[in-house]
C-alpha positions as CSV (number, residue, x, y, z in Angstrom):
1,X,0.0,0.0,0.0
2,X,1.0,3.6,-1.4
3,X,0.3,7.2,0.1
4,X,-1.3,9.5,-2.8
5,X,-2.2,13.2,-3.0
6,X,-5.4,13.9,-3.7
7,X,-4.4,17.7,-4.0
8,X,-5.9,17.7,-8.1
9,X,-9.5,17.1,-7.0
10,X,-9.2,19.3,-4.0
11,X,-7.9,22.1,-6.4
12,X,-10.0,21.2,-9.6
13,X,-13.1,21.0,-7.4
14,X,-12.3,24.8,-6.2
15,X,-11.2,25.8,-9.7
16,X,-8.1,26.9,-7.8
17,X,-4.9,26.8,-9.3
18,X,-1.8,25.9,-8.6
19,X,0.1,29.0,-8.8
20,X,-2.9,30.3,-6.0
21,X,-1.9,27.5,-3.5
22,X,1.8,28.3,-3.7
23,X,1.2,32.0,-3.2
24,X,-1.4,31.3,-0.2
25,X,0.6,28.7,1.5
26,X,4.1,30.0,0.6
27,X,5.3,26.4,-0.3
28,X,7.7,26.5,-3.5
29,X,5.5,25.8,-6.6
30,X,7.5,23.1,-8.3
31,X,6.4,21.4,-4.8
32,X,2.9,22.0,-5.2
33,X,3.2,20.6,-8.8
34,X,4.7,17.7,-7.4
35,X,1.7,16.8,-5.3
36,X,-0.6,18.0,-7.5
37,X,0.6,15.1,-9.8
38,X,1.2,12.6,-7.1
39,X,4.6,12.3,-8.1
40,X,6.3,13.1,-4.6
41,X,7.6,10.4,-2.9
42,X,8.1,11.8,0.6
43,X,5.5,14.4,2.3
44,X,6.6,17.1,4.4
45,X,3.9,17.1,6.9
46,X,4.8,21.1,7.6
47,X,3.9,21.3,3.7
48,X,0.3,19.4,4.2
49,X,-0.6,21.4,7.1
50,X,0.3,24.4,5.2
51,X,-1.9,23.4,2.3
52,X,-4.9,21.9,4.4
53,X,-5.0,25.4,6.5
54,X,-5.5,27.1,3.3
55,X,-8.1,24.8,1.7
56,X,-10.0,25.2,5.1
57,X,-9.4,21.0,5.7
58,X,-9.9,19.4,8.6
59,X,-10.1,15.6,7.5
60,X,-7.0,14.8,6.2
61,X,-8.5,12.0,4.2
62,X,-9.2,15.0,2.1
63,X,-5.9,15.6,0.8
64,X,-4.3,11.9,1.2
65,X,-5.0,8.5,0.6
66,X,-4.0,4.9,1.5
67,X,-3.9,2.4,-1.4
């Protein structure tokens, strides 16, 4: 079993884009790209909490899943 971002719906849902999320959460946006593709294969958990205080999440299951 895998971690995977679910960061694409969260953003496509709020027709938010990447360059947004960067600027809100001040996380480098080559990083954000990363995890909007699910292509990281570490997680700073600093960089999630970052990104669910600016979506307004409070379920992490919103953001990552286990598969």
């Amino acid at each position: 079993m895998q971690l995977h971002s679910l960061l694409k719906q969260e953003l496509d849902a709020r027709h938010m884009t990447q360059q947004e999320l960067s600027r809100l959460t001040g996380i480098r946006p080559s990083t954000i790209n990363d995890l909007y593709h699910d292509s990281r294969t570490c997680i700073n958990k600093e960089h999630l909490g970052k990104v669910a205080e600016a979506l307004h999440i409070d379920d992490i299951r919103r953001l990552l899943i286990l598969r």
